[in-house]
N, C-alpha and C positions, 0 to 999 in steps of 0.2 A: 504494500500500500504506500504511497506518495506521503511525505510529509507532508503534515498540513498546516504546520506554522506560519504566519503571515509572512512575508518575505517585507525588509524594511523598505522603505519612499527610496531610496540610492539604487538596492536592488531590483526591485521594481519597475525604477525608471531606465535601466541597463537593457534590464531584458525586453521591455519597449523599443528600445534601439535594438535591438539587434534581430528586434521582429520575432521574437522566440515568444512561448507560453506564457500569461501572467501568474500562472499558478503554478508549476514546476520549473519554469525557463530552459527545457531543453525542445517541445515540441514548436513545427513551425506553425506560426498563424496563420498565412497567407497560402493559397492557393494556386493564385498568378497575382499580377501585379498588384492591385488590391482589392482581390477577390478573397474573403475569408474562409479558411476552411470550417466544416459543418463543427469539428471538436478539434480536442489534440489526440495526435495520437500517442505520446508517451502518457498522458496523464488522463486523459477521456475525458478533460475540460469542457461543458456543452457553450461554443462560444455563442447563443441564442442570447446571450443577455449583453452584447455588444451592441454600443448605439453613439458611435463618434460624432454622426451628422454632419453637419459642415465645420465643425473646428480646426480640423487640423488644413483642411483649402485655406479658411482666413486667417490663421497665423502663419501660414507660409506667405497668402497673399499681400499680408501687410509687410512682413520681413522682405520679402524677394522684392514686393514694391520700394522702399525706403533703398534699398541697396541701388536696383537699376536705375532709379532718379537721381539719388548723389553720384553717381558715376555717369551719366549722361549727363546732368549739369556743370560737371568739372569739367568733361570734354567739350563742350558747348563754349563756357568760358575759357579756358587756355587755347583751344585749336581753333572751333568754327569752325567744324566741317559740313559739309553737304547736309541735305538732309538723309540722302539714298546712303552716305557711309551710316548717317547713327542707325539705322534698320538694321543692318548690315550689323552692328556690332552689337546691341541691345538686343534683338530677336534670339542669339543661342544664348546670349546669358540669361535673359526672361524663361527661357524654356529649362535651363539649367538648376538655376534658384529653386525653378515650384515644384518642375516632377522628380528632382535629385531625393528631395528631402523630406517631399508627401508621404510617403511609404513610413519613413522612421517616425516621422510625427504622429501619423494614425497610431500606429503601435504604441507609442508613448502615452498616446490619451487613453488607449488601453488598458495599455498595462496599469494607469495612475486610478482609470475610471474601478478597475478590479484592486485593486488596492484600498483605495476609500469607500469600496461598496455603496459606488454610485448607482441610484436606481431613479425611476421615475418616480416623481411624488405621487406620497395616498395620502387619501383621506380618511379612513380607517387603517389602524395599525392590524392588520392579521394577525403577529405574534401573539398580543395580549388578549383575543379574544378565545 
């Protein structure tokens, strides 16, 4: 049987990154790119209680935004180049920034959401009745 210790916030957030189980850290989450598989299969985790939504698109969207603007506006001010170069230099970093690091992020809001036994709210508690 699997230990069933909580694993702490550091560990947690590791095996977030590195797209592994949030509950044993050895099984893989994903399936294809961010396609979740149905469980783990070291652990038999049912991953049914996953529900990232759009979080992890908007903190990459704001990150990878904030990046490609200071760096288009440096190059804007020191060089002035065309407009056809900044497409040309901005279009693989925009695409680099959001889908590089989407994957590890998902996982992390994972791994953290399974960590703090993040759930949707009730309004009746079930346990106490």
């Amino acid at each position: 049987m699997p230990d069933q210790t909580l694993p702490t916030v550091t560990e947690s957030a590791l095996r977030g990154l590195a797209c592994k189980c949030p509950r044993c850290g050895r099984g893989k989450l994903y399936a294809g790119f961010l396609t979740l598989r149905p469980k783990c299969e070291a652990c038999g985790l049912d991953y049914a209680f996953i529900d990232t939504g759009d979080g992890p698109a908007v903190f990459i969207i704001m990150i990878a935004g904030a990046i490609v603007v200071a760096c288009a506006l440096i190059v804007e001010v020191k060089y002035q180049p065309p407009f056809w170069l900044h497409a040309v230099l901005w279009l693989p970093l925009i695409l680099v920034t959001t889908l590089l690091p989407l994957r590890s992020m998902k996982s992390l809001l994972i791994a953290l959401q399974f960590h703090h036994k993040a759930a949707e709210g009730r309004l009746i508690d079930r346990e106490r009745k």
